[in-house]
C-alpha positions as CSV (number, residue, x, y, z in Angstrom):
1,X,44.2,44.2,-21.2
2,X,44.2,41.3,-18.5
3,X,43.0,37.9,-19.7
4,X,40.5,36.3,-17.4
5,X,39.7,32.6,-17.6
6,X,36.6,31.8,-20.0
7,X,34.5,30.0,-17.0
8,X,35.1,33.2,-14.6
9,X,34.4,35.4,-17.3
10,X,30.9,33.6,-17.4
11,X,30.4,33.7,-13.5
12,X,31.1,37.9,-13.7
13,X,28.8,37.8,-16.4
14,X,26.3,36.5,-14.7
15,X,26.6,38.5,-11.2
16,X,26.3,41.5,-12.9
17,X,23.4,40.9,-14.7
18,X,22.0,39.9,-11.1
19,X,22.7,42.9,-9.6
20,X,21.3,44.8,-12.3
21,X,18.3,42.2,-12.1
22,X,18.2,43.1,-8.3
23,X,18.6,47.5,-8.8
24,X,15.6,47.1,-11.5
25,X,13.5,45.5,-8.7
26,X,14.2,47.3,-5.7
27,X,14.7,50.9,-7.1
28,X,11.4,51.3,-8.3
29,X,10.0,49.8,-4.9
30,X,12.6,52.1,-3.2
31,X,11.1,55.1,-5.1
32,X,7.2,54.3,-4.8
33,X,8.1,53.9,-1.0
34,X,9.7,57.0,-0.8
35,X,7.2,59.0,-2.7
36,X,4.3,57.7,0.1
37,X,6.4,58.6,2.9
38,X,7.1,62.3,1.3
39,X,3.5,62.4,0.2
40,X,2.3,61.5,3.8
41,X,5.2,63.1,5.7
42,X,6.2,60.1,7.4
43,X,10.1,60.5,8.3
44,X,9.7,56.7,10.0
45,X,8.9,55.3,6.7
46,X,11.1,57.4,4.7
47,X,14.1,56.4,7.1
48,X,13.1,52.7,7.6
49,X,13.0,52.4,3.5
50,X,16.0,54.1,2.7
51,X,18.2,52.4,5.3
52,X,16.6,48.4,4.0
53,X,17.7,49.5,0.7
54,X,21.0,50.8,1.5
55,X,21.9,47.4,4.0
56,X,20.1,44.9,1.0
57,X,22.3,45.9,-1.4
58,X,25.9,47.0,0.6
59,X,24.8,43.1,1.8
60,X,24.2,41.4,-2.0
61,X,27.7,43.4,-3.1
62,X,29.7,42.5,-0.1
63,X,29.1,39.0,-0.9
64,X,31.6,39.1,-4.1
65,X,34.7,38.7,-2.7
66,X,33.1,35.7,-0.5
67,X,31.6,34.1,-4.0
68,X,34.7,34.6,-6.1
69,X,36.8,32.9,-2.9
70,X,34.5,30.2,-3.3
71,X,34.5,30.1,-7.5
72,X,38.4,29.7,-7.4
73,X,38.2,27.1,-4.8
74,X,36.2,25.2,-6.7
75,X,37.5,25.9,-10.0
76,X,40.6,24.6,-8.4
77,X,39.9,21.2,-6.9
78,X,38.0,20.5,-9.8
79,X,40.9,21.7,-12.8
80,X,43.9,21.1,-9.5
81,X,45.9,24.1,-8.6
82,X,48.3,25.5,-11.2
83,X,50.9,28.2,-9.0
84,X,53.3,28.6,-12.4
């Protein structure tokens, strides 16, 4: 078992809760704009929905390596680096 720092533990904490925050949203949106596309055979809606989705959320979970760049830079000049 790997031992992560109590603060970065926290931030994880918190980012996952936001993406599940985020799915519980958008899923059901996702699913009620699906259903009136299937209902009234509209392929464009179907299509445009699906693909918003799929680029909103690839965007919001790209974004973690940039945010946990940014936490340990911050972490670091406030506690200074420590390279032992």
């Amino acid at each position: 078992m790997k031992m992560v720092h109590s603060e970065y533990a926290i931030w994880v904490h918190r980012y996952r809760w936001q993406v599940l925050g985020l799915g519980a949203v958008t899923v059901p949106i996702l699913v009620a704009l699906d259903y009136i596309a299937i209902a009234g055979r509209n392929d464009l809606l179907l299509i445009l929905a699906s693909v918003i989705y799929i680029a909103g959320m690839q965007t919001f979970v790209a974004r973690l390596p940039l945010r946990q760049r940014q936490f340990k830079r911050e972490w670091e000049k406030k506690h200074g680096t420590d390279n032992s």
